[in-house]
N, C-alpha and C positions, 0 to 999 in steps of 0.2 A: 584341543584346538579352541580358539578364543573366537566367540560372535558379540554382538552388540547386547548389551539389554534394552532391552525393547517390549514391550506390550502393546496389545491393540486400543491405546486409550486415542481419543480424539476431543476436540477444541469443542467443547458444549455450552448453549446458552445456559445466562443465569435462570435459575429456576424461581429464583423472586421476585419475577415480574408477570403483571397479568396477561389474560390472552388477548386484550388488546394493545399490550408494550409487540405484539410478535406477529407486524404487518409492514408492510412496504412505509408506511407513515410513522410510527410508533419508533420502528428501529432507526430511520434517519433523524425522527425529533429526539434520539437520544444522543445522538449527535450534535445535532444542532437545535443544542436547548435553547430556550430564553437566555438564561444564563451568558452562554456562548455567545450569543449573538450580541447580548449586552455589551460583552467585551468588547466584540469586534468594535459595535457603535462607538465604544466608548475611548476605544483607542484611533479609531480613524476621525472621528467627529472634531478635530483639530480646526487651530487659527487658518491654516492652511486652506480648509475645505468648508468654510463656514456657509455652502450653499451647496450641504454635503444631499440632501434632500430634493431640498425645494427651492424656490429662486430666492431671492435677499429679501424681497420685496414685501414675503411674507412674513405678517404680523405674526404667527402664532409660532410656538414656542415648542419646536419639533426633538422632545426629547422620545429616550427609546419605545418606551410604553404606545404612544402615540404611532412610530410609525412603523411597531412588530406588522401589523397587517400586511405593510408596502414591503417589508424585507420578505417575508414568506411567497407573498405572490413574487415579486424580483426572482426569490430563487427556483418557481414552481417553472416560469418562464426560464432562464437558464436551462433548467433540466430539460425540459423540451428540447431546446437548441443542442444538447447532446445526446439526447436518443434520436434526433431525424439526422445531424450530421450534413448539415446542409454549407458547402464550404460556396466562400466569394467568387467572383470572376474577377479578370483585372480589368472590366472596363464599367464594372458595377458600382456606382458611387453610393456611398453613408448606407453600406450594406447592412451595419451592424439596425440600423435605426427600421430600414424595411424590414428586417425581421420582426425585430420588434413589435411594427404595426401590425404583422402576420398574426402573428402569434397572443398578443391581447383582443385583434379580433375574434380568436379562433378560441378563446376562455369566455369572450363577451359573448358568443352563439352559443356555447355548447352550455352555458350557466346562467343563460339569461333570466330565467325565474329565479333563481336563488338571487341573483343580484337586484332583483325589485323588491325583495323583502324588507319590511320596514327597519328591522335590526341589522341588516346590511349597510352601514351605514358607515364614513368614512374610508372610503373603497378607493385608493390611487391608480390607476390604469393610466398617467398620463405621460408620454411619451418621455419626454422631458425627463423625468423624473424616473424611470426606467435607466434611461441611459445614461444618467448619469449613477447611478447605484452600480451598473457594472463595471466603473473602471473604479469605484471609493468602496465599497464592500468586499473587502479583502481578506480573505484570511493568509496571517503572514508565518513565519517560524518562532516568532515570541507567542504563538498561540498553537505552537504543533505538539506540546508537551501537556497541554489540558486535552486537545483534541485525542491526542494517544489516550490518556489517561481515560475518555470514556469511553476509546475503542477496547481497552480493555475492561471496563466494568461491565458490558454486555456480557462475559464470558463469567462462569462460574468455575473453569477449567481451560485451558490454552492446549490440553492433550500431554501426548510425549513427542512429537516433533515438532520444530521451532526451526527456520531457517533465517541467518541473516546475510542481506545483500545489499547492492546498490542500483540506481535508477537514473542513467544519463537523461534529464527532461528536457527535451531539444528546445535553444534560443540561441541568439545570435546578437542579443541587445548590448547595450553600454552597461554592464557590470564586471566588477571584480571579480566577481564568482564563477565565471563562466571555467569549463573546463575541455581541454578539445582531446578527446579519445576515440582513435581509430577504428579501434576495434570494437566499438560499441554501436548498436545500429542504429543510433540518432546523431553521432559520432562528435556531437560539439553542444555544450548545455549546461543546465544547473546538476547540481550533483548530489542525490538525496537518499540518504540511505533509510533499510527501511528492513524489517522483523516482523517474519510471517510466520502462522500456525493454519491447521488444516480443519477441517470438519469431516466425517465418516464418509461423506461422499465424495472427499476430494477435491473443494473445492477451498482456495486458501483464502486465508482472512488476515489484515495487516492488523498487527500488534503495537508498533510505535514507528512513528516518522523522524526524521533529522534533514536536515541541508546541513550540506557541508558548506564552509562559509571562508573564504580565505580572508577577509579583514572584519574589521570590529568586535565588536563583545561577544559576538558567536564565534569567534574564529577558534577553531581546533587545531594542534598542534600535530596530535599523536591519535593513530588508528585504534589505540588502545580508549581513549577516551570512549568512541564509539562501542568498542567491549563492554566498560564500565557501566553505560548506558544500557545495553540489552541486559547486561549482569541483573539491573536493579531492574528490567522488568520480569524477567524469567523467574527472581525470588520468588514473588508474587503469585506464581503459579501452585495449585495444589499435585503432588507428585512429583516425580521426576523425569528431568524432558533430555531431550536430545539436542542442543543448538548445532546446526552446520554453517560451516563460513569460509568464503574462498580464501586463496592464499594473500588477498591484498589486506585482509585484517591479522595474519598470525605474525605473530612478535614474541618475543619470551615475556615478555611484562603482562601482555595479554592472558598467553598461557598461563603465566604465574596469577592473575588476577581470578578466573578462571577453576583455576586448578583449588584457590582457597577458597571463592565460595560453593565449591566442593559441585560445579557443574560439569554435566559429561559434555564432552563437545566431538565432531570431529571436520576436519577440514581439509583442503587438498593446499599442497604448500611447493615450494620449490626446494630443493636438495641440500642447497647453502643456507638454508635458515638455521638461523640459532641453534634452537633447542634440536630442531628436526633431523641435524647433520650428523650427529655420532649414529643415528640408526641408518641413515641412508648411504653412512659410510659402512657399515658391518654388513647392510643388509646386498651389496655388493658380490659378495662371496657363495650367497644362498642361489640355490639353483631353482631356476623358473619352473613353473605348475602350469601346464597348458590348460588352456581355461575353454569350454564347452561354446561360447562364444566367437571363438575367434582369439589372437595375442596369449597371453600367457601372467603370469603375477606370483610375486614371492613378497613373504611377509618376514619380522622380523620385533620381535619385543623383548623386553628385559626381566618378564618375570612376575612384573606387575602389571597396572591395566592398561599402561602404554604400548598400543601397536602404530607399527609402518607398513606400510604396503606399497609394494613397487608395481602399478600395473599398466602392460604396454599391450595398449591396442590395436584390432587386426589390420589397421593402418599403418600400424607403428610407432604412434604417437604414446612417448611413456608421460603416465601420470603418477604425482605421490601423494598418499592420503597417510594423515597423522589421526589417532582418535585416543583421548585416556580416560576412556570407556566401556574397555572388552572384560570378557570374566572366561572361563573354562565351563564346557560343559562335558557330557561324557559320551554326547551324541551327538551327531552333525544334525544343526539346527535347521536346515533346507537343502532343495540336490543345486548346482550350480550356482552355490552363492560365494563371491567373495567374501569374506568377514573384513568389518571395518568398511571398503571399499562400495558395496551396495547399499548398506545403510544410511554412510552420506551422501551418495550420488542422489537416492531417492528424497531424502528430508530436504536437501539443497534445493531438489525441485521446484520447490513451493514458490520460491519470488520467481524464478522460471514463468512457472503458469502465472502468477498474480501480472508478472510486466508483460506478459502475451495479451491477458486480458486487458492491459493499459492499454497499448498500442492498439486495440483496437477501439479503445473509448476518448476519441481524441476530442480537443478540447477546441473546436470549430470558430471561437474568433478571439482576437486580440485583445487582449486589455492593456489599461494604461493611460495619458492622457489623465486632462483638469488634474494637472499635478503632482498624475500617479507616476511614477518608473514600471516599464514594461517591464524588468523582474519581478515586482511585484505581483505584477498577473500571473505570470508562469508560476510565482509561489503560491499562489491561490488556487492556481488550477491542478497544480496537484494532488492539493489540498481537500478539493472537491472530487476528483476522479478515485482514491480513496474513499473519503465519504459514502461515494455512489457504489464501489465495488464494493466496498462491506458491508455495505445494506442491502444487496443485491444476492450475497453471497450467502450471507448471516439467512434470510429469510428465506433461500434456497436450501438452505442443511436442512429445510426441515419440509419443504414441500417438495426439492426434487431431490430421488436416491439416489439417480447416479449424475457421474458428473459426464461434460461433452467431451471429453478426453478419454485414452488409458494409458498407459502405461506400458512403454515399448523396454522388457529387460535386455533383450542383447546388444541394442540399442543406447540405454541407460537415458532416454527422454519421455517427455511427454506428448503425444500425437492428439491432437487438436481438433477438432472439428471448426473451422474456422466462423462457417455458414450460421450456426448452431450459436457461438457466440457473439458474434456481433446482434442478431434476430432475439437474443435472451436480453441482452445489454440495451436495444433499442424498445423492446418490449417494456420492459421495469421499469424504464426512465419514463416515456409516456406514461404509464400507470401512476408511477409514484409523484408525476407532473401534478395528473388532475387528483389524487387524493388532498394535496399538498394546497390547490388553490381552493378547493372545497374547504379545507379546514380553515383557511384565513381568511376567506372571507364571511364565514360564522362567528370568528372568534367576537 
């Protein structure tokens, strides 16, 4: 009988960083290095926004170096605004701007000795200048391919489970991009795919971002492109992992894409697909295996490490999973396991829990505006809510063992502690708020 390969390996920090890279501060400034934010400066810092800062009127000469300070506090302040969650009324006028005064109040009490310090010095607190940073500091998708790249360099290992999904990010604005899906529970929005691994404790970590883009230079054609992409980060991994992906990315080019760089995959597909049809047509005739759960499932392979699996649930509802990944052993590798069929169901999981943990880190006010497009905002914001859950996440693998979930198998989800997460999410963000304004305003 054919099971998955599989070991207990998991997504582990690099071991080449000190014990102060491995703190709520440390793992978001390796995110948002200098470097990074240069960029940002240096690509929004345009004809366009030339009072991207400060007002016209000022004389001095506001290049980056100058105002890391005011970016870091901007962002310490943001992250507040998503750990309290504190949403508008509709009869509350220039909402975003009260905050604002709230919240530089509440940095100017809690740090007022450190801000009399004589080397405290060029310190921006002023409103003005606040508010305009949140709709012109953006991070966009021509900066989501560095941002991946140092969410991967935290890792000295990615594990053996690797899940890819997608992320309907609810808007409604004037863009080409928008996408309207019913069955997705923000059901109309940008559309951003996205490549998770796990940590021992269960708790997932994104690997690379994308939007999906229907016009200009980002515009993608073919679901395989997005293959190609995870391909070339999965290389990258030491050992061998397991990618899972629903049936909206399998394609035979995929497969075939896939199949040469010699990656296991497995995924749930529909019956007329390509490649997936001569087994789903044979496997027709095989007679069902009641399954200890509930439904029943017959499986179907050629000999090599391609299996199909036909499993219909106690609902009724049949599903089809492909994987060319199985091997033979000479003993049944657990009691009540499907083979093929449990293995992806559980690796899949992973954006599961990562867009649970989204949905509840929502992104409390609008951006956009002095010249911005409100897609913009929404691509920065997810941008950031990433950021924030793998730096949350990443620093949790190592102080909390378990995660606020487990793991329902007859079920095949994840059960949630909802209270638990939102309270852990609101927790880090305050915490990693004031580390964040302490460090900048020493710098």
């Amino acid at each position: 009988m054919k099971y998955p390969i599989h070991s207990p390996r998991f997504a582990e920090l690099s071991t080449t960083r000190s014990s102060s890279d491995i703190t709520l501060l440390g793992i978001f400034r390796s995110f948002m290095s200098d470097e990074f934010l240069s960029i940002i400066y240096n690509n929004r810092n345009d004809e366009k926004a030339d009072s991207f800062y400060i007002s016209k009127s000022s004389s001095h000469n506001w290049h980056f170096d100058y105002c890391r300070k005011t970016i870091l506090i901007n962002l310490a302040i943001d992250i507040r605004f998503c750990g309290l969650q504190i949403e508008s009324s509709n009869d509350q006028k220039r909402f975003l701007r009260s905050r604002l005064e709230t919240e530089v109040a509440y940095f100017k009490e809690k740090f007022a000795i450190e801000l009399t310090l004589e080397n405290n010095h060029n310190i921006n607190l002023g409103i003005n200048v606040h508010e305009t940073l949140m709709s012109r500091f953006l991070i966009t998708p021509k900066e989501y391919q560095l941002l991946s790249t140092s969410f991967q360099s935290l890792l000295s290992s990615y594990g053996d489970s690797i899940a890819g999904d997608e992320k309907l990010f609810y808007f409604t604005g004037n863009s080409g991009n928008i996408r309207l899906v019913p069955s997705k529970p923000d059901r109309i929005g940008l559309w951003f795919y996205e490549l998770c691994c796990r940590f021992a404790n269960g708790l997932p970590y994104m690997l690379d971002i994308q939007m999906a883009h229907s016009e200009g230079e980002l515009k993608r054609k073919e679901t395989s492109q997005t293959i190609e992409a995870w391909i070339n980060v999965i290389k990258k991994n030491i050992g061998e992992s397991f990618l899972a992906f629903d049936k909206y990315y399998v394609s035979e080019k995929g497969a075939r894409l896939l199949n040469e760089s010699a990656i296991t995959y497995g995924c749930s597909a529909k019956g007329e697909s390509g490649f997936v049809k001569p087994y789903n047509d044979a496997i027709t005739t095989i007679t069902n295996v009641p399954f200890k759960w509930g439904g029943s499932y017959k499986m179907k392979d050629d000999g090599t490490a391609n299996l199909c699996i036909r499993r219909v649930e106690k609902d009724g509802t049949l599903r089809i999973c492909f994987t060319n990944g199985f091997k033979r052993y000479a003993k049944k590798q657990g009691a009540n396991v499907i083979p093929g069929y449990d293995q992806y169901r559980f690796v899949f999981s992973l954006c599961d829990i990562y867009n649970k943990q989204m949905h509840h880190a929502p992104r409390p006010h609008k951006r956009g505006g002095f010249l911005r497009r409100g897609e913009e905002g929404k691509e920065h914001d997810f941008a950031m809510v990433c950021i924030l859950l793998n730096t949350f996440n990443a620093y949790e693998s190592i102080t909390r063992r378990k995660i606020w979930a487990k793991w329902k198998s007859k079920d095949y989800e994840w059960e949630l502690d909802y209270e638990k997460v939102e309270t852990s999410f609101k927790s880090n963000c305050l915490a990693l708020a004031d580390e964040l304004f302490m460090y900048a305003i020493t710098l």
